[in-house]
Structures are given as C-alpha cells and as structure tokens.
N, C-alpha and C positions, 0 to 999 in steps of 0.2 A: 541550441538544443537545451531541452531543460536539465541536463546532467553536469552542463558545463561548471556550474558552481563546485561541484565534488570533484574532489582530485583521490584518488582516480577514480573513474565513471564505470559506474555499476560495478565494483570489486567492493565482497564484503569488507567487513573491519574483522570477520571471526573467521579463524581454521575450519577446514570443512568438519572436520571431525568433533570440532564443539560447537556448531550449530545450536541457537539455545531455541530457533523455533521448531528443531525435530523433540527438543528435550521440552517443551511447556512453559521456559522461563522467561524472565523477560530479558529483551535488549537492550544492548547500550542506547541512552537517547540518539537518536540520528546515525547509525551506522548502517543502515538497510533506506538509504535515498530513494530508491526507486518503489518504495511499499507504501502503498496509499489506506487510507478509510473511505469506503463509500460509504455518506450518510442523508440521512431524510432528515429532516427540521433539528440539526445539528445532531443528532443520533448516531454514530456507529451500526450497522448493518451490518456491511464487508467487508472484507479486504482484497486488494487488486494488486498489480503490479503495472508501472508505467513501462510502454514499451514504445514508442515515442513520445514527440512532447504534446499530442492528442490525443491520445489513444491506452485507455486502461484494459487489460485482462484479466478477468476476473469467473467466477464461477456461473453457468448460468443459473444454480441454486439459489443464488442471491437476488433474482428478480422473478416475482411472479407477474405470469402474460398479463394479467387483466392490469394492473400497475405500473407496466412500463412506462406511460406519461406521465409519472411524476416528477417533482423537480428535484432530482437527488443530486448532492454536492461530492466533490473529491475532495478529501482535505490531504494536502499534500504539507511533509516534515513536522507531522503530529504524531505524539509520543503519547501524551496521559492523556486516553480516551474512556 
C-alpha cells in the first residue's frame, strides 16, 4: 500500500485543534502523506486526497466535462508548488 512508507499511516503530524489548513498557513513539508496536487503540463490545479494506492478524491470543481481527457498528473509528496 502506498502509505506503508509513513509510520504511522494517515495520522496527521498536527493536533486537531491546530490544523494550519483550517487557519490558511502553510504545513510542515511532508506531514499530510496522503494530500496530493493534481496537475496539467506540471501546473497545480488541485488538490486530492489518496484513498487507496489508485485512487484520488478530490472535488468535481476541479475538472471541467469538456476536459476530462486530458493527461493530468498526481504529484504525490510535493510541498513547494
């Protein structure tokens, strides 16, 4: 599974109560493993969350109908986007 590198799997690094993506700041590099970038020709678009090791959940906001065949990438354990 692709979590298995993180010990432990999917448990933040931060208390719930200081959450810095409720507050707008930024996170420790690499402490949110399972938060992806969906991007097009290395661009930032979205964000998703892994919830197996195929499979992203993300908004359907973030793709419009006529576009969905394009080749967009997941970059997974990227920080400075």
């Amino acid at each position: 599974r692709f979590c298995l590198e993180y010990n432990p799997c999917s448990v933040s690094t931060y208390p719930l109560d200081e959450s810095p993506l409720a507050s707008g700041t930024e996170v420790r590099p690499h402490s949110l493993p399972w938060h992806v970038s969906i991007q097009y020709e290395e661009q930032h678009l979205c964000s998703g969350t892994l919830i197996d090791d195929q499979h992203v959940l993300t908004a359907a906001s973030c793709f419009q109908s006529n576009l969905i065949h394009i080749p967009y990438s997941v970059a997974i354990d990227a920080h400075y986007l």
